[in-house]
N, C-alpha and C positions, 0 to 999 in steps of 0.2 A: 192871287189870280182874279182877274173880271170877272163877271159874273157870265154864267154859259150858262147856253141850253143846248141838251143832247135830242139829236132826233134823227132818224130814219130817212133816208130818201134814196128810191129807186133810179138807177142812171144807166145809161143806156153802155153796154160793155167794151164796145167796139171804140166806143166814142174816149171811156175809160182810161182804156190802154191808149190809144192813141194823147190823150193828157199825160200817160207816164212817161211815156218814152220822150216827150218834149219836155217834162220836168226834169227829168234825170241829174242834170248840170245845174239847173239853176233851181233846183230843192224848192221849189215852191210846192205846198202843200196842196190839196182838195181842199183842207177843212179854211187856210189862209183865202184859197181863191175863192172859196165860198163868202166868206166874211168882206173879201171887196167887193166880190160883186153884189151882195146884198146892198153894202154902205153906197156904193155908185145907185142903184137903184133907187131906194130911200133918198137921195141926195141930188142926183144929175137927172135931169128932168130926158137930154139926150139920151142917154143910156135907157133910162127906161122904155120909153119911143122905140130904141133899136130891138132889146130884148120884146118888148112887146108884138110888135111888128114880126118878130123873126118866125117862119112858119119852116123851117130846113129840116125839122128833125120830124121823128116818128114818136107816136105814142110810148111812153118808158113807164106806164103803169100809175099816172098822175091825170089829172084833171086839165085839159087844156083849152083854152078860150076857142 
């Protein structure tokens, strides 16, 4: 096994469900979509720009720029 870190992170519930129900068929994980979207971040200068940029959601109990 890679080397992992476990950690904690609050997510918004609604937003949640709404990722299950689209995973269902195509078994993609939270913890997989976590790990691309970290590696795009870290890596894709676009990506980050988008995430960074994105202001759509609500406060889920994290620190937001």
């Amino acid at each position: 096994m890679k080397d992992t870190t476990l950690t904690t992170v609050k997510i918004l519930s609604d937003l949640y469900k709404d990722f299950k129900v689209l995973t269902v068929q195509d078994k993609m994980s939270l913890q997989c979509l976590t790990n691309r979207a970290l590696y795009l971040y870290v890596h894709d200068n676009k990506f980050k720009q988008q995430i960074d940029e994105n202001t759509n959601l609500a406060i889920s109990g994290s620190i937001i720029k």
